[in-house]
Steps between C-alpha positions, in 0.01 A plus 500: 500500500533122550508499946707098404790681375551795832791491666472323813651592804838327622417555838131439659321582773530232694896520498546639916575894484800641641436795705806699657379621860692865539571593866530865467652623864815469625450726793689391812193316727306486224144349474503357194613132547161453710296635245716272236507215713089483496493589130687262396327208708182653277654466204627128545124372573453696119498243278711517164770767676876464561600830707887628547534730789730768337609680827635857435675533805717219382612632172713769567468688127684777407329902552617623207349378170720445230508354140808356534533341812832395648574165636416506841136680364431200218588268814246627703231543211584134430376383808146626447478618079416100397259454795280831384530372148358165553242581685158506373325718759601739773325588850662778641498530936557870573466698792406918495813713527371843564234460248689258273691164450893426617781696283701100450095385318589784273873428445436116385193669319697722248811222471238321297289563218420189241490258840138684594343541146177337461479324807217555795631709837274452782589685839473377874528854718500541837593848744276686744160681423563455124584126498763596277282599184658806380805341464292223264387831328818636453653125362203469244598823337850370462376128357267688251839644360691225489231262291346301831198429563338605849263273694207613596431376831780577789557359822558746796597537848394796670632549878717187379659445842205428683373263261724186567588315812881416608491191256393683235199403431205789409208469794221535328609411124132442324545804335841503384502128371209592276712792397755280406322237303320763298866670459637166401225399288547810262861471497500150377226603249676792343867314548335219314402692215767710433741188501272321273492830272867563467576091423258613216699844402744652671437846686601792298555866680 
């Protein structure tokens, strides 16, 4: 094979990558806007990343699933469908809901299907003794199925309350902004790649 003539890319590396940031609770006094708030000031010190806080407590989508959805249903799928599809990369925050992730993560889960093909998920967890990781279990199984690819690393919060002050900042956060770079790091990689693959050929399922 002559390497001069391969295709080459149409979008490189360098180009920043686009990673949608899913808040997964929308429990009434819910935690999750402190552990999103510190993420995300992680992630913008990352370079080559442009995150979009998709907040699920703000979308509203409808329970029942359906083909054919009406016009109040393609409405509210329009406010969040092109924002999954151009991402490049996901990172999932979840909390543990009696040994698994929120019902609404599910719900925008299943209204989607070619928005998460071939694209990295990584997962940011937090809850009490578990930190949330059964939950991050549970969501890799569903990824798998749907043509994702699961990060490796994770970032988790166990006994999250007692973790940050009133400001939200973590006390002792050595540990957890390792966490994060190496979560980041892999992300990027494997959101990188995958782009760079598919401007090559597209995905086929």
């Amino acid at each position: 094979m002559d390497l001069t003539t391969a295709p080459v890319p149409t979008t490189t590396s360098a180009a920043p990558l686009k990673v949608a940031v899913i808040l997964a609770s929308n429990r009434e006094g819910r935690f999750a806007p402190v552990v999103s708030g510190w993420f995300l000031s992680r992630a913008a010190g990352h370079p080559g990343i442009e995150t979009d806080l998709i907040d699920i407590a703000e979308l509203d989508l409808p329970s029942a699933l359906s083909y054919r959805p009406d016009v109040e249903a393609t409405a509210r799928l329009g406010a969040v469908s092109p924002r999954l599809a151009a991402a490049d990369a996901f990172v999932v925050i979840t909390p543990e809901y009696n040994h698994s992730y929120p019902a609404p993560l599910k719900n925008l889960i299943d209204w989607h299907r070619a928005e998460w093909q071939a694209k990295p998920v990584a997962f940011v967890s937090y809850g009490g003794v578990s930190g949330g990781l059964r939950a991050v279990e549970h969501l890799r199984q569903v990824f798998a199925e749907l043509h994702a690819v699961g990060v490796r690393d994770t970032v988790s919060f166990h006994d999250a309350g007692a973790l940050f002050d009133g400001e939200g900042r973590h006390k002792d956060p050595s540990g957890c902004d390792a966490a994060a770079k190496s979560l980041l790091d892999q992300l990027v990689w494997w959101g990188r790649a995958l782009r760079d693959a598919k401007a090559v050929r597209p995905y086929g399922v």
